[in-house]
LODONU-86138 format. One record per residue (C-alpha): residue number from 1; x, y, z. Coordinates in Angstrom, 3 decimals. Layout:
! LODONU-86138
REC    n         x         y         z
REC  NUM         X         Y         Z
...
This chain:
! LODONU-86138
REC    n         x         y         z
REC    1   -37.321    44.753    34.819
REC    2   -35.569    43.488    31.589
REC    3   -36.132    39.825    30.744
REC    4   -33.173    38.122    30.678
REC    5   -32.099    34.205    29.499
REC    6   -29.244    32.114    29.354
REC    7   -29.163    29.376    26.067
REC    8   -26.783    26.706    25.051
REC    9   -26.642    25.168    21.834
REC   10   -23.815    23.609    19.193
REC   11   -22.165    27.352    18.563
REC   12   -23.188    30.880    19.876
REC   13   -25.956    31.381    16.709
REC   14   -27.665    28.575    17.478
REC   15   -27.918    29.431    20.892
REC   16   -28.789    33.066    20.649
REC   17   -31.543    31.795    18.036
REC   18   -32.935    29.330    20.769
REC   19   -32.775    32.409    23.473
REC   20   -34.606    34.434    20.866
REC   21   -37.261    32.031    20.323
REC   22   -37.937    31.578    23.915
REC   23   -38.506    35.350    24.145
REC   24   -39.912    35.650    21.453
REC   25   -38.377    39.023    19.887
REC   26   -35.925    39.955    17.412
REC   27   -32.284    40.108    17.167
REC   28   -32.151    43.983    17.418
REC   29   -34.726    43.985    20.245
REC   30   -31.432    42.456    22.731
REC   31   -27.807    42.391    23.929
REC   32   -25.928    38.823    23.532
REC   33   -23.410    38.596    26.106
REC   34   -21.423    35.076    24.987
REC   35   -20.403    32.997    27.686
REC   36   -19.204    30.486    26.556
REC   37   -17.281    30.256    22.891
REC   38   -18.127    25.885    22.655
REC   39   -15.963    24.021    20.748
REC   40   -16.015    20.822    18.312
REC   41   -13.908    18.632    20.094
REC   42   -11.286    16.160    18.669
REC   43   -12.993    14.923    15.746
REC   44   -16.330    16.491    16.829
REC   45   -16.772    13.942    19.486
REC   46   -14.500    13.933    22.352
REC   47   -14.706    17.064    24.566
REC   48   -17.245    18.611    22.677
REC   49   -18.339    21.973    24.300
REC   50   -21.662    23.537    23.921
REC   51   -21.838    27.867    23.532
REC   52   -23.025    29.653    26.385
REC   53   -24.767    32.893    25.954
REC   54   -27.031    35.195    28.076
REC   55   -29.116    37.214    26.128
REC   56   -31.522    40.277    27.276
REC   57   -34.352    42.199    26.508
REC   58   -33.299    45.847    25.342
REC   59   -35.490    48.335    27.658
REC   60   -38.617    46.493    27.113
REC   61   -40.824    49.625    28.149
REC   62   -44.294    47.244    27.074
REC   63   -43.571    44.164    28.040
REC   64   -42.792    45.562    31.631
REC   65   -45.544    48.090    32.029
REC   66   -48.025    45.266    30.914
REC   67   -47.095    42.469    33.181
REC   68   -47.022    44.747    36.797
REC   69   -50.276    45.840    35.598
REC   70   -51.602    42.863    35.206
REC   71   -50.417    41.944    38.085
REC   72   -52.230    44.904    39.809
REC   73   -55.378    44.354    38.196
REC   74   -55.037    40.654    39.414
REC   75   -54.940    41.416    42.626
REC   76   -57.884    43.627    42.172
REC   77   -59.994    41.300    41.080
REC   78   -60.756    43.354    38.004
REC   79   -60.936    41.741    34.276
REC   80   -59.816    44.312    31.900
REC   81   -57.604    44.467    28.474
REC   82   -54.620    46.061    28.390
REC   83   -53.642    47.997    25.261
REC   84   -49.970    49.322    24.988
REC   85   -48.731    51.346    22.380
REC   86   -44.683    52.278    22.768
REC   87   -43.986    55.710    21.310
REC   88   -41.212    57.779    21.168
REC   89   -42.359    60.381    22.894
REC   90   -44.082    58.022    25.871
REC   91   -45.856    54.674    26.565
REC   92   -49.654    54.991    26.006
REC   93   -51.647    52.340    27.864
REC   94   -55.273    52.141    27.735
REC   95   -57.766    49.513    30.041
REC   96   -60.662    47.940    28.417
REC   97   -63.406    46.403    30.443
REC   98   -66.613    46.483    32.611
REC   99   -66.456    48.641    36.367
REC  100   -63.641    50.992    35.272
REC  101   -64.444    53.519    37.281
REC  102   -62.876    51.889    40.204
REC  103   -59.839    52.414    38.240
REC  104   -60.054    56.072    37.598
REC  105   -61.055    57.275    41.382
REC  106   -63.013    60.343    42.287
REC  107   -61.392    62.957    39.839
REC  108   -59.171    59.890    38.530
REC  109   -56.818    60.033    41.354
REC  110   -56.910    56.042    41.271
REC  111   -55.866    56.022    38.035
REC  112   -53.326    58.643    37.920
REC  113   -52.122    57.037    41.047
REC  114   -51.557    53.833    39.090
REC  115   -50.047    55.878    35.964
REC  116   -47.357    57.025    38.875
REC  117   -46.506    53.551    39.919
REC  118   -46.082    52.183    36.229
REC  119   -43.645    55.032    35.703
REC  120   -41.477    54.187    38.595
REC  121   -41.582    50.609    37.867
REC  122   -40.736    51.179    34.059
REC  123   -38.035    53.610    34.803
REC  124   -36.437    51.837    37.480
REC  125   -32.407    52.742    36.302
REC  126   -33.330    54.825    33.829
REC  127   -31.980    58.198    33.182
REC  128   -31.710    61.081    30.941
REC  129   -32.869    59.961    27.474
REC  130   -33.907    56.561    28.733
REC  131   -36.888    57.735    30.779
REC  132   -40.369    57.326    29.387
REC  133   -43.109    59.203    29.791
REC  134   -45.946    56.753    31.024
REC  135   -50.196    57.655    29.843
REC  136   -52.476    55.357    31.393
REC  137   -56.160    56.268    30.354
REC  138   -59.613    53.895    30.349
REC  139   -62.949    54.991    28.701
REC  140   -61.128    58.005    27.137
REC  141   -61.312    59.609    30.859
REC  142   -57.961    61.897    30.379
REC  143   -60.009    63.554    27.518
REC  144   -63.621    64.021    28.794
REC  145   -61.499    65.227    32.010
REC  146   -59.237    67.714    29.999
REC  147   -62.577    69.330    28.180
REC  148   -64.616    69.696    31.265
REC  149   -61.567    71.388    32.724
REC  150   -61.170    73.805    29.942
REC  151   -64.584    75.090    30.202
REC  152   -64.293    75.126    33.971
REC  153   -61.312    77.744    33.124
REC  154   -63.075    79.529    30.369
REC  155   -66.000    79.647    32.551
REC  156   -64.376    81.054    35.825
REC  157   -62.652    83.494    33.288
REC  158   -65.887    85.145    32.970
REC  159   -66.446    85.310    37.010
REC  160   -63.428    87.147    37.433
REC  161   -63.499    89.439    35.011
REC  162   -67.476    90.285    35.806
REC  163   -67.226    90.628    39.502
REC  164   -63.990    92.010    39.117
REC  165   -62.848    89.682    42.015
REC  166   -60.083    86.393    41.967
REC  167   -61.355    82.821    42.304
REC  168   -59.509    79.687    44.273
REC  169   -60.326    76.618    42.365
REC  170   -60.299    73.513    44.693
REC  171   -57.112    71.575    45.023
REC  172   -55.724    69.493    41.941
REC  173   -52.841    67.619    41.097
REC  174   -49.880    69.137    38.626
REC  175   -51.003    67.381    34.847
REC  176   -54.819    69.365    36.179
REC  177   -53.642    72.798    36.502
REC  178   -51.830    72.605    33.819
REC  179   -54.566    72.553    31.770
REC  180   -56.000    75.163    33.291
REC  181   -52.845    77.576    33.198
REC  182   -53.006    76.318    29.278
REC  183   -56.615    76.962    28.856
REC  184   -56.300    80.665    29.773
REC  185   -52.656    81.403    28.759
REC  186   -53.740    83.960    25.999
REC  187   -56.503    85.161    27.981
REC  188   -56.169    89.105    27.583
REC  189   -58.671    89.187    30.779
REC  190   -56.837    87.164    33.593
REC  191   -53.206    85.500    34.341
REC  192   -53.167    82.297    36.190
REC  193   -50.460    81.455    39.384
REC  194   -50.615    78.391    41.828
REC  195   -50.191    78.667    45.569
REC  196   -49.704    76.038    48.525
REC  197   -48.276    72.925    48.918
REC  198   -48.772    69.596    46.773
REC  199   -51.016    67.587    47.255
REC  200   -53.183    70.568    48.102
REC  201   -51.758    73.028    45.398
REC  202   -54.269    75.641    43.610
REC  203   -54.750    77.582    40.761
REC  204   -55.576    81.008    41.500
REC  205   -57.368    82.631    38.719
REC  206   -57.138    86.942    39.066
REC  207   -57.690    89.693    36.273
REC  208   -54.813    90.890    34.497
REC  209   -53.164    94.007    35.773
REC  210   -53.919    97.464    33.546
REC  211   -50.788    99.389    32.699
């Protein structure tokens, strides 16, 4: 979803400097594709030819993410800000405002339903080293919901290793059990595995085998 804008003016600086303006971004932030060269004329006056040049927005990751979700939210009906950061390592978008747990969803499955739909519209064309990794949080949910996770692990770590017996945790989606595999990684009790099919994958939480 690149922005893209074609400009005229008396030679090709001028009218990359108008295209810049209207997008407001810098030089380094586009590509300049010239169109047209423009010419003088005889004596500056007769067949005078204005520069022609079509200039677009470099993989604007921000810009994009920010105006489909504000789209989104418009057609929600829900008043929120939106706060992007662009990082190297991903795109880290946070939603300010009243009622926001509409957004997240029971066990945030709204909002990491949303988070999915950024991503695709973000990395429409992109590939390899292009792709970026989208974070949509609100209200610091993807934090409060990795800590009560962790202790959920730590706490059905315990379980298994005092009634010597495995425990199913309820279904959860990929970026869940991974914090739960993390969690109890170096466990020296129990080793973690999923089973089933998404969306109704589980983490299966059994004592470590004695050799």
């Amino acid at each position: 979803m690149n922005r893209t804008i074609e400009k005229t003016g008396k030679n090709v600086e001028e009218a990359t400097k108008s295209a810049l303006n209207d997008l407001n971004v810098t030089r380094d932030k586009v590509d300049v594709e010239v169109l047209e060269e423009g010419n003088k004329g005889l004596f500056g006056i007769l067949g005078t030819k204005l520069a022609k040049v079509r200039v677009t927005v470099k993989n604007d990751y921000a810009y994009t993410a920010k105006t489909f979700l504000r789209n989104v939210l418009n057609a929600m009906d829900i008043k929120a800000e939106i706060h992007v950061k662009d990082t190297e390592e991903s795109l880290n978008i946070n939603l300010v405002g009243p009622n926001m747990g509409i957004l997240i969803g029971h066990r945030g499955e709204t909002l990491d339903s949303l988070q999915y739909l950024i991503s695709l519209v973000v990395n429409k064309g992109n590939t390899g080293h292009e792709y970026k990794r989208i974070l949509l949080d609100t209200e610091d949910y993807r934090h409060k919901r990795e800590e009560t996770l962790k202790r959920l692990a730590n706490r059905l770590a315990s379980k298994v290793r005092i009634q010597n017996r495995s425990v199913v945790l309820e279904p959860m989606n990929p970026y869940e059990r991974r914090i739960i595999h993390s969690a109890l990684q170096d466990n020296p009790y129990v080793i973690t595995h999923s089973e089933g099919e998404e969306p109704y994958r589980k983490v299966i939480i059994e004592l470590r085998s004695k050799k």
